[in-house]
C-alpha positions, 0 to 999 in steps of 0.5 A: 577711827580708819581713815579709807582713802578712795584715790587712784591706784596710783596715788592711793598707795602713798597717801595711805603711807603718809597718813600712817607717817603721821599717826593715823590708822589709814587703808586703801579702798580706790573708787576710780581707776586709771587706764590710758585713752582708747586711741592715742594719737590725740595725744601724741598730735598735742605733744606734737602741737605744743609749740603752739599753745601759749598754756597747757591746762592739767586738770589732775596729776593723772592728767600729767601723767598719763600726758607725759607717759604718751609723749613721743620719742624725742619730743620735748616741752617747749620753752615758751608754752606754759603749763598750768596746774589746779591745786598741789598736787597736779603741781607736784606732778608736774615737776616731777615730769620736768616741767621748769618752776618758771614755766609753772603756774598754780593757784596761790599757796592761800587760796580758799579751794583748789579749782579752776577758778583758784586757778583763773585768778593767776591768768585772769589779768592777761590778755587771751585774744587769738592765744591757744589753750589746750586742756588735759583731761580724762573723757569728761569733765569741768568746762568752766575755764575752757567757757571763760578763757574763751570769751576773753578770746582764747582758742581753747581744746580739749585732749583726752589723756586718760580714761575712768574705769569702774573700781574693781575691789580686790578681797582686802578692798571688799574686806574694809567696804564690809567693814565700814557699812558695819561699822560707819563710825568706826570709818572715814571716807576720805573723797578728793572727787565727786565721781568717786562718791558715784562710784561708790553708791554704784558698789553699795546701793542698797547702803544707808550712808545716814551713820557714815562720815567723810572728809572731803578736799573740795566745796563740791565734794563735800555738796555731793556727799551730802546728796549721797546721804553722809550724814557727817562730812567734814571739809580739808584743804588736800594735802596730806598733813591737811587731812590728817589735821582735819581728821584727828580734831576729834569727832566728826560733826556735820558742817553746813553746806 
């Protein structure tokens, strides 16, 4: 079985090399790709602004990067502004951007899923009156945690880091879409957003996903593969070795929503 991983450009690349590291057939097909916001000066009016947030929220490891990649010269993260990740990987990327472990705060290594609630559970026991949160993220997204830190009393905004393109399959990519809708259970379609199963449906929509399998990293990705028509999906925590466990304990079967 191929597995397809449908991430960024950006990430795409080093998740296909790991899971062929660990005895998996894997290829490339990114269903979301990355580019930076319309206008920066938001951004660089953060960075400039970070001084006065008690917590910076990254809502994605592209996220961090295209928030560090926009900083002005001879800014500096400020040492009593935490930053605050909602799974491995955005805590990943926020190491490698420098960010010190004791300014760090992440969901617990056991959690149940990687989210903002994973990660409300870490700040929920803190008094948030009057303190200043920022959120960055792309265009859009979840305002579950901006609406809960809110009424506990944080002044909460949102910057824009990054934009979502529409995917533009190169030959190989169109090459393994063709592949896959010939061939569903010979693929598996691995999702780590809900917006990448929209964009696929955008780049096939005459498919019949009933015979497709998908492996997706999250409760909510999972529901919206379901709606788009796979008929087996299969969930995993979503790292890498995760996924690949996931994916390597025989054949895929539906699991209940």
């Amino acid at each position: 079985m191929r597995l397809i991983v449908t991430r960024p450009p950006a990430q795409a690349g080093a998740w296909v090399e790991r899971l062929r590291a660990l005895g998996l057939d894997a290829a490339a097909l990114p269903l979301i790709h990355i580019g930076p916001p319309d206008d920066a000066a938001p951004v660089h009016a953060a960075w400039l602004a970070l001084p006065g947030c008690a917590l910076v929220v990254f809502v994605s490891a592209n996220a961090v990067q295209q928030f560090f990649a926009l900083r002005p010269a001879g800014c500096v993260w400020p040492a009593g502004t935490r930053g605050a990740s909602t799974g491995p990987g955005t805590s990943a990327a926020l190491r490698a951007a420098g960010l010190p472990a004791a300014l760090l705060v992440e969901p617990a290594a056991d959690a149940a899923a990687f989210d903002s609630e994973a990660l409300w559970a870490r700040l929920e026991h803190e008094d948030w009156s009057a303190r200043r949160v920022l959120v960055v993220r792309g265009e859009e997204g979840r305002d579950w945690l901006a609406g809960t830190l809110r009424e506990r009393g944080a002044a909460v905004d949102f910057v824009a880091a990054y934009r979502r393109l529409a995917p533009v399959p190169d030959a190989d990519g169109r090459a393994l879409l063709a592949a896959a809708l010939q061939r569903p259970r010979e693929h598996l379609w691995i999702f780590s957003s809900s917006e990448a199963i929209g964009r696929l449906r955008e780049l096939a929509p005459a498919a019949d996903w009933s015979a497709a399998r998908a492996l997706a990293t999250h409760p909510r990705i999972a529901e919206a593969a379901r709606a788009a028509g796979f008929g087996d999906v299969r969930q995993s925590a979503p790292g890498a070795a995760e996924v690949a466990r996931t994916a390597g304990t025989g054949p895929i079967e539906s699991v209940a929503p």
